[in-house]
N, CA, C, O and CB atoms as a CASP TS submission, in Angstrom:
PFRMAT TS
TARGET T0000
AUTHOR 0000-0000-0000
METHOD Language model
MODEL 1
PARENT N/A
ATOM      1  N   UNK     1      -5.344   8.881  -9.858  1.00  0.00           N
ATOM      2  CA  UNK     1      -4.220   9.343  -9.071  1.00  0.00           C
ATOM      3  C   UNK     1      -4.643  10.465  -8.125  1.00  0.00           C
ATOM      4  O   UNK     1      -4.053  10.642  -7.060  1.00  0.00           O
ATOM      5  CB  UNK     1      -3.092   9.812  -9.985  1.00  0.00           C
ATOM      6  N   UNK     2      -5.645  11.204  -8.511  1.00  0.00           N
ATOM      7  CA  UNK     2      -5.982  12.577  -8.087  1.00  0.00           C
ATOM      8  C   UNK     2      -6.728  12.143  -6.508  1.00  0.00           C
ATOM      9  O   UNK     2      -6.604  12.680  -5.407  1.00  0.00           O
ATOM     10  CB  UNK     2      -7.140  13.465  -9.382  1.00  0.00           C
ATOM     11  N   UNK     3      -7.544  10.930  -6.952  1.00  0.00           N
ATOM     12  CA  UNK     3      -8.248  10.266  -5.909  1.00  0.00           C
ATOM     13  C   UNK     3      -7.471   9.747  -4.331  1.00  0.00           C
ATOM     14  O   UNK     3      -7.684  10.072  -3.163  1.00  0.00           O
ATOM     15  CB  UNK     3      -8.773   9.051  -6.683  1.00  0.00           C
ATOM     16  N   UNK     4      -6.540   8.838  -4.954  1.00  0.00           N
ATOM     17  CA  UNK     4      -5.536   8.593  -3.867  1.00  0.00           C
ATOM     18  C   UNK     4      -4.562  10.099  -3.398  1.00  0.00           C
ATOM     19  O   UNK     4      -4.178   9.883  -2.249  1.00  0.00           O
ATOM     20  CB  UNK     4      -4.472   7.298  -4.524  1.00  0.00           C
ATOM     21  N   UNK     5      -4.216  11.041  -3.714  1.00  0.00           N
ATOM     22  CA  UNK     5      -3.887  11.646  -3.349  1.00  0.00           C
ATOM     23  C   UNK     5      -4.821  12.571  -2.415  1.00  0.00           C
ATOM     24  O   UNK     5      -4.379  13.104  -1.397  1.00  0.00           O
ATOM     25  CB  UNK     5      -3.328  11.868  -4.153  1.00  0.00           C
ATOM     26  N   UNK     6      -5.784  12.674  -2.732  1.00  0.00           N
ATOM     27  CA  UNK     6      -6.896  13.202  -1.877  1.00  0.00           C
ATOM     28  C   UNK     6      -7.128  12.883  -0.890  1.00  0.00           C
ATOM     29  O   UNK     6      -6.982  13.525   0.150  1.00  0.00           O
ATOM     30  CB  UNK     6      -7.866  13.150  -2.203  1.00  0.00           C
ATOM     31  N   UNK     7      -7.666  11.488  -1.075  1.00  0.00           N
ATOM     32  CA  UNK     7      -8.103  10.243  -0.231  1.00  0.00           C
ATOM     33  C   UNK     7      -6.508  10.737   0.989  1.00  0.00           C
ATOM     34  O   UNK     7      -6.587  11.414   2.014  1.00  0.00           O
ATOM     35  CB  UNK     7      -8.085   8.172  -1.444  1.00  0.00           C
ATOM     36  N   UNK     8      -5.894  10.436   0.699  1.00  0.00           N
ATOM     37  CA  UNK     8      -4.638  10.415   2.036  1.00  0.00           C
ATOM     38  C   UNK     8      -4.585  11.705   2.784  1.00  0.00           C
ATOM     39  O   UNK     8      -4.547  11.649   4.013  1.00  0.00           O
ATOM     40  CB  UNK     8      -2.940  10.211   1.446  1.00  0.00           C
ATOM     41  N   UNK     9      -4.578  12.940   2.138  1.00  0.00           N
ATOM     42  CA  UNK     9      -4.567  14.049   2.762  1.00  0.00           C
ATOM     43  C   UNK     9      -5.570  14.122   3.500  1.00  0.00           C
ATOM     44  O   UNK     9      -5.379  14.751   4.541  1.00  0.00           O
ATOM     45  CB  UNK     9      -4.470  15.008   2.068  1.00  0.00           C
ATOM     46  N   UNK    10      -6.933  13.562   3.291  1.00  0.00           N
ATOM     47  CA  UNK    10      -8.296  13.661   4.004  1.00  0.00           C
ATOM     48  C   UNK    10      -7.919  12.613   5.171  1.00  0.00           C
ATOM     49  O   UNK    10      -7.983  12.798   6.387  1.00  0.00           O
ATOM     50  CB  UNK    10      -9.778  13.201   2.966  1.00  0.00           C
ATOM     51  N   UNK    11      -7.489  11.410   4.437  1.00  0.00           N
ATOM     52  CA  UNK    11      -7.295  10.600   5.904  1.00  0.00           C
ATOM     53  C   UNK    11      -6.682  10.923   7.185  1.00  0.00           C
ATOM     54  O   UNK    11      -7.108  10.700   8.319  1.00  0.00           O
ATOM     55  CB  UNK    11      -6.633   9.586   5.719  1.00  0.00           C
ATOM     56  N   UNK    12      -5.070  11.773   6.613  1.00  0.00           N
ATOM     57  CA  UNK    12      -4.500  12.345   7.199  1.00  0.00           C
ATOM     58  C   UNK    12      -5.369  13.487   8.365  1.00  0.00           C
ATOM     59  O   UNK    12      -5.290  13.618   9.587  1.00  0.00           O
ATOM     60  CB  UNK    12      -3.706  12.737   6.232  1.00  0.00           C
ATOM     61  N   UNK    13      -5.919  13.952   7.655  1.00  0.00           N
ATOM     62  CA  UNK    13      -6.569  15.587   8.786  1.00  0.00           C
ATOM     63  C   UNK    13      -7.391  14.493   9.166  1.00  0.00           C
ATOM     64  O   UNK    13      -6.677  14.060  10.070  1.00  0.00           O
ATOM     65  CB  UNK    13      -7.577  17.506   8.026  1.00  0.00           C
ATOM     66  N   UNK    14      -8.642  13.515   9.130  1.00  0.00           N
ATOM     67  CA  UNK    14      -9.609  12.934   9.838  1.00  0.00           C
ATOM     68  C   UNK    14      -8.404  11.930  10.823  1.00  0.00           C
ATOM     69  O   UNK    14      -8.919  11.336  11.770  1.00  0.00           O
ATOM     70  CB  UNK    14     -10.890  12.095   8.734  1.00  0.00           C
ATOM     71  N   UNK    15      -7.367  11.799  10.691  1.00  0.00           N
ATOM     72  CA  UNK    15      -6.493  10.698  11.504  1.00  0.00           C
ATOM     73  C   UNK    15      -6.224  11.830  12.997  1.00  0.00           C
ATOM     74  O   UNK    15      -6.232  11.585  14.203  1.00  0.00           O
ATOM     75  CB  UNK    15      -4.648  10.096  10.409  1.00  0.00           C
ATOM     76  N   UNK    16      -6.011  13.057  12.244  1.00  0.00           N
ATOM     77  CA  UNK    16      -4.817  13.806  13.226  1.00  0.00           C
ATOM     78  C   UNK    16      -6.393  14.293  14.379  1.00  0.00           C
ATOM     79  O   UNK    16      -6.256  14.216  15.600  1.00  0.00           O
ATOM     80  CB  UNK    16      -3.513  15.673  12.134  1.00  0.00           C
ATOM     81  N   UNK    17      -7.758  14.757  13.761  1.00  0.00           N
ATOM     82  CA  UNK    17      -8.690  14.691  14.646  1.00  0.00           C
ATOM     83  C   UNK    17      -9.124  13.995  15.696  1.00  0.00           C
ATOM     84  O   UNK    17      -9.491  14.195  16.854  1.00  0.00           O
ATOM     85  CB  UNK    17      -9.302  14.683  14.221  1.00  0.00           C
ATOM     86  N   UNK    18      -8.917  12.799  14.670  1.00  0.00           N
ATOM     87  CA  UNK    18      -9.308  11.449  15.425  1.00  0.00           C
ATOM     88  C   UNK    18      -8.683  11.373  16.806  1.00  0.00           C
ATOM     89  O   UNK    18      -9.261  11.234  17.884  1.00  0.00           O
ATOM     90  CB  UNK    18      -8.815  10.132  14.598  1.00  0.00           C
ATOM     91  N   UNK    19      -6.846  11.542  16.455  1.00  0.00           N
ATOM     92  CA  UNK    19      -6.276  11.586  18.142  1.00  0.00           C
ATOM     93  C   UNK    19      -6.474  12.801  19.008  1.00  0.00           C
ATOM     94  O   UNK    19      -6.434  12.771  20.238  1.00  0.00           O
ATOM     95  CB  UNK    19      -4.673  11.437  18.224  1.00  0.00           C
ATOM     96  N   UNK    20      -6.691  13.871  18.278  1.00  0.00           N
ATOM     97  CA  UNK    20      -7.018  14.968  19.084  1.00  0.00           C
ATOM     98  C   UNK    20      -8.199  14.889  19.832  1.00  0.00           C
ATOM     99  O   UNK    20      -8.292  15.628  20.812  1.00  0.00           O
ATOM    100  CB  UNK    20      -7.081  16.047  18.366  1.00  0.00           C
ATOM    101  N   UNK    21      -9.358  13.933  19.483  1.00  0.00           N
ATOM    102  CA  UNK    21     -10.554  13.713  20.119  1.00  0.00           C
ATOM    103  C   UNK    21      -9.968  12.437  21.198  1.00  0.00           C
ATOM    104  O   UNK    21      -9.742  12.553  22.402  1.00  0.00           O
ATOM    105  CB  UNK    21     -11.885  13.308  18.933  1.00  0.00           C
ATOM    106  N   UNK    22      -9.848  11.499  20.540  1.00  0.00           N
ATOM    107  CA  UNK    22      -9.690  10.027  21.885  1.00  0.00           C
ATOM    108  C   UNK    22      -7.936   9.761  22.185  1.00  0.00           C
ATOM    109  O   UNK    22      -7.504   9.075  23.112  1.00  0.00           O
ATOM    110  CB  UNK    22     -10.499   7.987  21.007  1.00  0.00           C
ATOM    111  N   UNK    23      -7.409  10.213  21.545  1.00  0.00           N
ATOM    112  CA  UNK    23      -5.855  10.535  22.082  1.00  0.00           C
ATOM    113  C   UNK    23      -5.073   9.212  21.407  1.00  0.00           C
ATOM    114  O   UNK    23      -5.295   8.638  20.341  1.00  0.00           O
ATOM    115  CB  UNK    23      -5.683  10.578  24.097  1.00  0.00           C
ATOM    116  N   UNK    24      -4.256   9.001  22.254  1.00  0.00           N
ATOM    117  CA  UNK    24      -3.267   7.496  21.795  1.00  0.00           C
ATOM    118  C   UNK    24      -3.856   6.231  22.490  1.00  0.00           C
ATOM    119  O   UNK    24      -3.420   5.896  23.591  1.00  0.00           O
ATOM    120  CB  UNK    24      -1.437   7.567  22.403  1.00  0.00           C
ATOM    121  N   UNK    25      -4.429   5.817  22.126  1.00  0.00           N
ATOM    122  CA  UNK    25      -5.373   4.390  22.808  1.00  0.00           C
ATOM    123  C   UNK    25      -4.789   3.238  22.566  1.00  0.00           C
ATOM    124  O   UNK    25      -4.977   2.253  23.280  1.00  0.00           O
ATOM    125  CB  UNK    25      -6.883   4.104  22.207  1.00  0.00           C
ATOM    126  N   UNK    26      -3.890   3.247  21.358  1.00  0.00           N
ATOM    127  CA  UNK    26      -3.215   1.744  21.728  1.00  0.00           C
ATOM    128  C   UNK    26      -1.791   1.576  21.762  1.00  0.00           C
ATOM    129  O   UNK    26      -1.252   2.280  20.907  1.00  0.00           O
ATOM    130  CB  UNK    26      -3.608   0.688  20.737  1.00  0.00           C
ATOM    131  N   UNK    27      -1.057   0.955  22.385  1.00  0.00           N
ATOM    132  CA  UNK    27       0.023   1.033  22.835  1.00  0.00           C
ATOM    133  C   UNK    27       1.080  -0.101  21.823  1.00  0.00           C
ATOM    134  O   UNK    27       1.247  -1.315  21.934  1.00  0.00           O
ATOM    135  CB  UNK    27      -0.187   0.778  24.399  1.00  0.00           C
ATOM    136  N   UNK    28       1.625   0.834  20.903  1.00  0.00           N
ATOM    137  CA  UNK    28       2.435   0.525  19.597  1.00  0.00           C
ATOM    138  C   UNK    28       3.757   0.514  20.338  1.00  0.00           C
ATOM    139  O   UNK    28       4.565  -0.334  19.957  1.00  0.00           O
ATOM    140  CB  UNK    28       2.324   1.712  18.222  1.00  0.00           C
ATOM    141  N   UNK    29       4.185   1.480  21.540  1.00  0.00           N
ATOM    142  CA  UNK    29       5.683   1.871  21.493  1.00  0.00           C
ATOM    143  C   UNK    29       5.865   2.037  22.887  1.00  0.00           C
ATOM    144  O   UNK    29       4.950   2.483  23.579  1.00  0.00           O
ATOM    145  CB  UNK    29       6.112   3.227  20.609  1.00  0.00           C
ATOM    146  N   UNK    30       7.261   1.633  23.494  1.00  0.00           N
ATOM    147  CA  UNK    30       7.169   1.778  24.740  1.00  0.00           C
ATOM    148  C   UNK    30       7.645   3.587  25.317  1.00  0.00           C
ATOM    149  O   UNK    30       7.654   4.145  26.414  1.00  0.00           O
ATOM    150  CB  UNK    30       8.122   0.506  25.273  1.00  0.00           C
ATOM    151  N   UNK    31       8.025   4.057  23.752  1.00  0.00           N
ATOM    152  CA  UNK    31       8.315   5.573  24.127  1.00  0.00           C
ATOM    153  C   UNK    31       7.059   6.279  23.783  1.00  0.00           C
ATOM    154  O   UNK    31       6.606   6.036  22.664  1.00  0.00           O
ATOM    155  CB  UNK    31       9.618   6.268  23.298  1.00  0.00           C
ATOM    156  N   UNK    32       6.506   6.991  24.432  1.00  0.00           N
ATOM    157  CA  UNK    32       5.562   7.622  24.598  1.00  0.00           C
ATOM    158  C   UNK    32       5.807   9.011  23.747  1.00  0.00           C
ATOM    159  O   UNK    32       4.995   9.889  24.040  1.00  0.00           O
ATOM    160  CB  UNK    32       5.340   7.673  26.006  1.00  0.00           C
ATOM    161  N   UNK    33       6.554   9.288  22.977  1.00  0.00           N
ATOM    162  CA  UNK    33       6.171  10.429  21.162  1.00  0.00           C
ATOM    163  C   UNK    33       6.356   9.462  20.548  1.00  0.00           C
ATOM    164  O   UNK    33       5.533   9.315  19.644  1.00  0.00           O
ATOM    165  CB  UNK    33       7.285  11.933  20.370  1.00  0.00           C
ATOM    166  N   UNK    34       7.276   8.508  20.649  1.00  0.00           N
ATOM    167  CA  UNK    34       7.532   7.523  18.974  1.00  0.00           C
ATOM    168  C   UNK    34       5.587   6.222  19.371  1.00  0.00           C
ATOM    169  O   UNK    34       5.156   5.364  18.601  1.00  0.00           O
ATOM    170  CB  UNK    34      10.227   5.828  19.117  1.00  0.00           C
ATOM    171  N   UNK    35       5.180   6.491  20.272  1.00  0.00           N
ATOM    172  CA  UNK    35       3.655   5.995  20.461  1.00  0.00           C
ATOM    173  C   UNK    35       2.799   6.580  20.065  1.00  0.00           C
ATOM    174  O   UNK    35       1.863   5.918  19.616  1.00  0.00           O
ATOM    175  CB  UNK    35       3.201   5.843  21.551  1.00  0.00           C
ATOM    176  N   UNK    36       2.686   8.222  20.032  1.00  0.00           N
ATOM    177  CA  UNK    36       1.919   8.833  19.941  1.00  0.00           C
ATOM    178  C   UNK    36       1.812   9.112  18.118  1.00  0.00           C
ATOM    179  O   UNK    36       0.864   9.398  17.387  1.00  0.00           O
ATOM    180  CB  UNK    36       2.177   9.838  20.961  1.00  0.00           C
ATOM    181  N   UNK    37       3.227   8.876  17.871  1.00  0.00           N
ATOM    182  CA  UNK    37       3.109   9.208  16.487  1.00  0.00           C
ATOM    183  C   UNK    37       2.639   7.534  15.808  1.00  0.00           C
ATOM    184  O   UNK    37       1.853   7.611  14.864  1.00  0.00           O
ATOM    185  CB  UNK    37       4.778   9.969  15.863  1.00  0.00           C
ATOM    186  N   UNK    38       2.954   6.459  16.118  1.00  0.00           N
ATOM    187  CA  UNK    38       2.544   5.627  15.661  1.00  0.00           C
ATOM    188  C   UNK    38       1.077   5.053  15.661  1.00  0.00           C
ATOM    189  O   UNK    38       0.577   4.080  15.096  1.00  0.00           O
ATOM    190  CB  UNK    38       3.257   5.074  15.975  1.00  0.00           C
ATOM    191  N   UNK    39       0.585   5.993  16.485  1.00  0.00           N
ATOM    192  CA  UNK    39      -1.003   6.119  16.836  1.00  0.00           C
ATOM    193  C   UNK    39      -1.642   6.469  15.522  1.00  0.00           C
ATOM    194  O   UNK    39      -2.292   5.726  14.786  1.00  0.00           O
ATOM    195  CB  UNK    39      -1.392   7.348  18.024  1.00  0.00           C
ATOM    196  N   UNK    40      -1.207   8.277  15.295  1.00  0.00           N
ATOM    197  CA  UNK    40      -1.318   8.544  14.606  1.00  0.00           C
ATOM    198  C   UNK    40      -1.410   7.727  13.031  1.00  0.00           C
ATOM    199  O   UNK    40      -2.311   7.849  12.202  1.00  0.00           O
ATOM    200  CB  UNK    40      -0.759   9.203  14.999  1.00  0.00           C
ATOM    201  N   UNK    41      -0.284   6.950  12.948  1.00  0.00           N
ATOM    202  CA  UNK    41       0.215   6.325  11.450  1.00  0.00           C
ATOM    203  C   UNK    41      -1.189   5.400  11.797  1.00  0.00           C
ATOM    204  O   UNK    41      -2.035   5.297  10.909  1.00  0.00           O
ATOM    205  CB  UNK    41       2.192   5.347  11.191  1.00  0.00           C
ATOM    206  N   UNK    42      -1.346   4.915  12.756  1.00  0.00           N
ATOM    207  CA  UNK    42      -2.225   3.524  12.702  1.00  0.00           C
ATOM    208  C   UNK    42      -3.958   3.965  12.627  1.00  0.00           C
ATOM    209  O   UNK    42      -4.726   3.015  12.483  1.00  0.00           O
ATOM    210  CB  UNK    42      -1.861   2.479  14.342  1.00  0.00           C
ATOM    211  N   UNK    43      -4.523   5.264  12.715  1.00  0.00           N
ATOM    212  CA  UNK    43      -5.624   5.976  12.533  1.00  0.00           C
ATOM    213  C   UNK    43      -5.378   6.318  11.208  1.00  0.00           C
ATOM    214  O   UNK    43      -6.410   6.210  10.546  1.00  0.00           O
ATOM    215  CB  UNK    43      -5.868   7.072  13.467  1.00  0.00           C
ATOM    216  N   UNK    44      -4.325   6.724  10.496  1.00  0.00           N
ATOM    217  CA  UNK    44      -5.038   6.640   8.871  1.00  0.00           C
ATOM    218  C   UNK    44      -4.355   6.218   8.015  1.00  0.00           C
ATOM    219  O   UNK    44      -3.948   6.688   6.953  1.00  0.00           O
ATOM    220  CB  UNK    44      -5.455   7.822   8.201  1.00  0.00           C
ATOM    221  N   UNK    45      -4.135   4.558   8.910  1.00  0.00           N
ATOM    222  CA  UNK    45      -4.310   3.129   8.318  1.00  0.00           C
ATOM    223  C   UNK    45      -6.000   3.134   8.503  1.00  0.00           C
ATOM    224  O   UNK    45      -6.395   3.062   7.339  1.00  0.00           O
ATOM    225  CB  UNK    45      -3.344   1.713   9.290  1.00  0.00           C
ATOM    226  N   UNK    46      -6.768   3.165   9.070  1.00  0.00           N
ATOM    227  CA  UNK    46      -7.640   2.630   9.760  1.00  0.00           C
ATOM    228  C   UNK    46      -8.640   3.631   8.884  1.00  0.00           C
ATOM    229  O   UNK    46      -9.710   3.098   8.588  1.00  0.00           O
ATOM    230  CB  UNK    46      -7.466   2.632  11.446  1.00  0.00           C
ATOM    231  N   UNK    47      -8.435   5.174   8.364  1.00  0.00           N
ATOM    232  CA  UNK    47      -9.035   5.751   7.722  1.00  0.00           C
ATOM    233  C   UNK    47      -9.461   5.992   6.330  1.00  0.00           C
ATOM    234  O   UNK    47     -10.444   6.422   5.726  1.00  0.00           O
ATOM    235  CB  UNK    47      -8.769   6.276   8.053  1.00  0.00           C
ATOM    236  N   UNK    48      -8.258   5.516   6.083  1.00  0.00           N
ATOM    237  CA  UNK    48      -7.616   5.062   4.258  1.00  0.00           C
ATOM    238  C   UNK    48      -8.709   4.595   3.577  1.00  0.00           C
ATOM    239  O   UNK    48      -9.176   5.312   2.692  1.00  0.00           O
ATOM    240  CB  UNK    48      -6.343   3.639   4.054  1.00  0.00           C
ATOM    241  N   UNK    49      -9.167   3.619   3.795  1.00  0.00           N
ATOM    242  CA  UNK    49      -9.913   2.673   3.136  1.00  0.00           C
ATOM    243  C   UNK    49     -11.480   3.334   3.010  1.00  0.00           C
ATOM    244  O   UNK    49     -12.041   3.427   1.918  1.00  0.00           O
ATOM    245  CB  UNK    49      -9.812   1.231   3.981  1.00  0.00           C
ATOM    246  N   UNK    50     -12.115   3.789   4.312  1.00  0.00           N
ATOM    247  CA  UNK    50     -13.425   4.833   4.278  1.00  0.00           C
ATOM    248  C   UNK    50     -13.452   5.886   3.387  1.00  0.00           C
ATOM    249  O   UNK    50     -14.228   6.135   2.464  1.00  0.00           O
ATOM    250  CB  UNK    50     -13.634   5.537   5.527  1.00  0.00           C
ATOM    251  N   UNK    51     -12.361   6.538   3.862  1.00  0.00           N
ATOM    252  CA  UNK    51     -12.275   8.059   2.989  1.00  0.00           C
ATOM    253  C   UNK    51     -11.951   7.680   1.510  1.00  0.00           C
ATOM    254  O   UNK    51     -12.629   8.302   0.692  1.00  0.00           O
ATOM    255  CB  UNK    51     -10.898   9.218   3.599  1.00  0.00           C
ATOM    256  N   UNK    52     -11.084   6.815   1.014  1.00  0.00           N
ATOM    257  CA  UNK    52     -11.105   6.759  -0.417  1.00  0.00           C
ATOM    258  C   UNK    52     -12.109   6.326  -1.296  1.00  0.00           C
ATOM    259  O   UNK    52     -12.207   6.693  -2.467  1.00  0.00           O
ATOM    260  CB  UNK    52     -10.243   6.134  -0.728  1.00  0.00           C
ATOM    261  N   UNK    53     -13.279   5.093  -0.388  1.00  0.00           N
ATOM    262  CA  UNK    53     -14.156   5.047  -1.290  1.00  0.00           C
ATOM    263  C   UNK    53     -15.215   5.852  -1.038  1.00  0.00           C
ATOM    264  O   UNK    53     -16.216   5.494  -1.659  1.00  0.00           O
ATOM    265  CB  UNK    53     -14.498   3.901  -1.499  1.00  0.00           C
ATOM    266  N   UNK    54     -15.468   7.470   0.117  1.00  0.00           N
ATOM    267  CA  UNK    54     -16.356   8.284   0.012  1.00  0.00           C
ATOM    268  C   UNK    54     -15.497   9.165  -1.315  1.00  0.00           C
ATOM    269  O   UNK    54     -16.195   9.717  -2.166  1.00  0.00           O
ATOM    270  CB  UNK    54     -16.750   9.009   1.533  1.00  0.00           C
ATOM    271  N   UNK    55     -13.979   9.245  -1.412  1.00  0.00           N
ATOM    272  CA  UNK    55     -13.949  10.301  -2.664  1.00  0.00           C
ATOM    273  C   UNK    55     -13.929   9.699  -3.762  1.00  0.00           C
ATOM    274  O   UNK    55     -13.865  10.388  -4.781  1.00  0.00           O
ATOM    275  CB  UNK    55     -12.829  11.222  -2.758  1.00  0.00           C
ATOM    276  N   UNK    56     -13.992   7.771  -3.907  1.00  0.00           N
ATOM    277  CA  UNK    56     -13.890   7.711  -5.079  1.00  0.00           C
ATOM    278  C   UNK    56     -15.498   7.889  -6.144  1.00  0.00           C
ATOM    279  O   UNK    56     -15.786   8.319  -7.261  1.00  0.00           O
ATOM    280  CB  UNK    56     -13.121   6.418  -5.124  1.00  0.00           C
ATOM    281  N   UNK    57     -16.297   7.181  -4.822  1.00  0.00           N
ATOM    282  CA  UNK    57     -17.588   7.557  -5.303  1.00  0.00           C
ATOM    283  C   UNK    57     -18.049   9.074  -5.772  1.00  0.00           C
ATOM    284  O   UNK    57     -18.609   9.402  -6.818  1.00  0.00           O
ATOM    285  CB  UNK    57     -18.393   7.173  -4.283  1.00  0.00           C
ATOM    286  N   UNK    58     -17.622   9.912  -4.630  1.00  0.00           N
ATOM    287  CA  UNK    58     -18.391  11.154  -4.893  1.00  0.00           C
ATOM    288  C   UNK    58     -17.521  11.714  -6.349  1.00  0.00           C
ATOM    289  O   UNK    58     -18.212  12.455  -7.048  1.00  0.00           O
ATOM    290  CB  UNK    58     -18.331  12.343  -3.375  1.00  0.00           C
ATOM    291  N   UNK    59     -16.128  11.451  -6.865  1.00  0.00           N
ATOM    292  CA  UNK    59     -15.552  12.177  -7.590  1.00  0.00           C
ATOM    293  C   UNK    59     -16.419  11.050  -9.407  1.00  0.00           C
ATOM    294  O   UNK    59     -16.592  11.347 -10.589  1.00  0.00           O
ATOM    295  CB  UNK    59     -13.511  12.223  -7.008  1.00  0.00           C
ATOM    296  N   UNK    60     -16.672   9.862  -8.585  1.00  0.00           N
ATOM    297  CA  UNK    60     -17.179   8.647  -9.755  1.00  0.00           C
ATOM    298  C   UNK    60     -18.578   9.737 -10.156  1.00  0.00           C
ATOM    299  O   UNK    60     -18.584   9.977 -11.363  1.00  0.00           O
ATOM    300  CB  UNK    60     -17.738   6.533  -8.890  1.00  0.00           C
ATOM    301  N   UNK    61     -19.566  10.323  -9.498  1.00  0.00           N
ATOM    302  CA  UNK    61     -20.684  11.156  -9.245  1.00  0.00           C
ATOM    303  C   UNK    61     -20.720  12.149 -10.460  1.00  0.00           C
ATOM    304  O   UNK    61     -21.657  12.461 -11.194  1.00  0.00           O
ATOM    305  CB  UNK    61     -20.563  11.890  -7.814  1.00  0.00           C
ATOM    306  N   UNK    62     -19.214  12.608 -10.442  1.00  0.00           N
ATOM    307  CA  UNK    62     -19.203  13.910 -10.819  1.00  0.00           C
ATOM    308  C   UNK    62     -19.156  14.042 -12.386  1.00  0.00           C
ATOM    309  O   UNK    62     -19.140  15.155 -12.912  1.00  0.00           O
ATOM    310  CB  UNK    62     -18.062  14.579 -10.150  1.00  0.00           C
TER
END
């Protein structure tokens, strides 16, 4: 449990970077905040899966 909860908060801050570096690149919404935030949601979709198995391993490590 500790893992998935991790895992999301990490995805979360590597998601919110992610747009702060390359911005809103794909076009989810024709309103441009309800786009920007769905950007967001869709970067950590996209992060989820990396980051949980770097913490499940490293926490599997420990």
């Amino acid at each position: 449990m500790a893992a998935v909860v991790l895992s999301l908060t990490l995805s979360f801050i590597a998601a919110v970077l992610a747009w702060f570096a390359i911005g809103p690149r794909l076009r989810l919404s024709e309103d441009s905040k309800q786009n920007e935030v769905l950007n967001v949601f869709a970067y950590v979709a996209l992060a989820f899966p990396v980051v949980f198995g770097i913490v499940f391993f490293v926490i599997e490590r420990l």
